[in-house]
N, C-alpha and C positions, 0 to 999 in steps of 0.2 A: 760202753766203756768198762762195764762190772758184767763180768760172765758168772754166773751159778750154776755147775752142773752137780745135778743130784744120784744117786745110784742107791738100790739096794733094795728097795720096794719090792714086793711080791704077793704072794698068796701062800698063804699058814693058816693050819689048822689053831680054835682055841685054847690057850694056853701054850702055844710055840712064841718062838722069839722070833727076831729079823732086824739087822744092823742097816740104819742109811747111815749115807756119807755125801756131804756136799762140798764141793772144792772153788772157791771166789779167786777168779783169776782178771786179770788186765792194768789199769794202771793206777796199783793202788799204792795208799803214803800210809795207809793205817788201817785195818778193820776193827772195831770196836764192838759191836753186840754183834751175834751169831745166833738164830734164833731157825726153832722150824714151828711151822702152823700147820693144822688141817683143816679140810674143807671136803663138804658136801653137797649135791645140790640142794636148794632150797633152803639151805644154813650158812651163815655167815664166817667166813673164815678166823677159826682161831689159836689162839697161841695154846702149844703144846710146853715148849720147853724154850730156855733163852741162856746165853752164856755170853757175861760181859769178857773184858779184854783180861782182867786181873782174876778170872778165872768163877767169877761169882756167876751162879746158878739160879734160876726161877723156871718153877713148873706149874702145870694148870692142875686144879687141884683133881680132875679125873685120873690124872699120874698114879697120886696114892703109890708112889716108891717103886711102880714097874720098869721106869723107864729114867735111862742113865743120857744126859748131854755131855760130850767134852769134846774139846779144839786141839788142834795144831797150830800154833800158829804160826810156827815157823813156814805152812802150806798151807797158809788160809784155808785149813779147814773144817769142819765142823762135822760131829757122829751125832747117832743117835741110838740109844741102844734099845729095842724096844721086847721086852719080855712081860710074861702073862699076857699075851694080848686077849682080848677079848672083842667077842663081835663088833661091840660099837666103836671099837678101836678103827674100824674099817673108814676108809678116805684118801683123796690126793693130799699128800705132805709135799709140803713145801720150805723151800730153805729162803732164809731171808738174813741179808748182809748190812752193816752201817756201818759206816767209818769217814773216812777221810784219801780224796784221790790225789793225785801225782800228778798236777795239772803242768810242770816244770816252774814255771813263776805262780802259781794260783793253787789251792788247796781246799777245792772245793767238796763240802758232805755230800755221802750217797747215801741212798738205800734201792737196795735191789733186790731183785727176787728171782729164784730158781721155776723152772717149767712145771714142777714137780713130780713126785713119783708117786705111783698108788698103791696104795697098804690094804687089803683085803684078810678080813679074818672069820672064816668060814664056822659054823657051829658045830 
């Protein structure tokens, strides 16, 4: 019912940038937190950056100011802006949505998640 398509991942040298973008589509009454995580194998996936509805911001403290969250909300969407990266910056990012759906008589909470995309950052 919540689609997450994620875009922008790639491969950068360290110290390059690289912009994702995740756009939450289908039948939605409200999105509330807008969040991306990464993951690796044999590590447990975690939060990178999160941005509530009124615009307020949390980041993981490996961030340390390189990396900028902001939405659309007008297009349920969500950035990520990811500068200095550095090696261990490397993993599948993922975007992840909460809100409230458009059930027509029912308004039931989601949370969902994007396929992700993979951030590699070469030494």
């Amino acid at each position: 019912q919540v689609q997450l398509v994620e875009s922008g991942g790639g491969l950068v040298q360290a110290g390059g940038s690289l912009s994702l973008s995740c756009a939450a589509s289908g039948s939605l009454y409200r999105v509330n937190f807008l969040g991306w995580y990464r993951e690796n194998p044999g590590t447990p996936r975690e939060l990178v950056a999160a941005i509530g509805s009124g615009g307020e911001t949390k980041y993981a403290d490996f961030v340390q100011g390189r990396f900028t969250i902001s939405r659309d909300s007008t297009k349920n969407t969500v950035f990520l802006q990811l500068n200095s990266l550095k090696p261990e910056d490397t993993g599948l990012y993922f975007c992840n949505a909460n809100g409230i759906l458009n059930g027509g008589s029912y308004f039931p909470n989601f949370s969902s998640w994007g396929r992700g995309t993979q951030v590699t950052v070469s030494s």
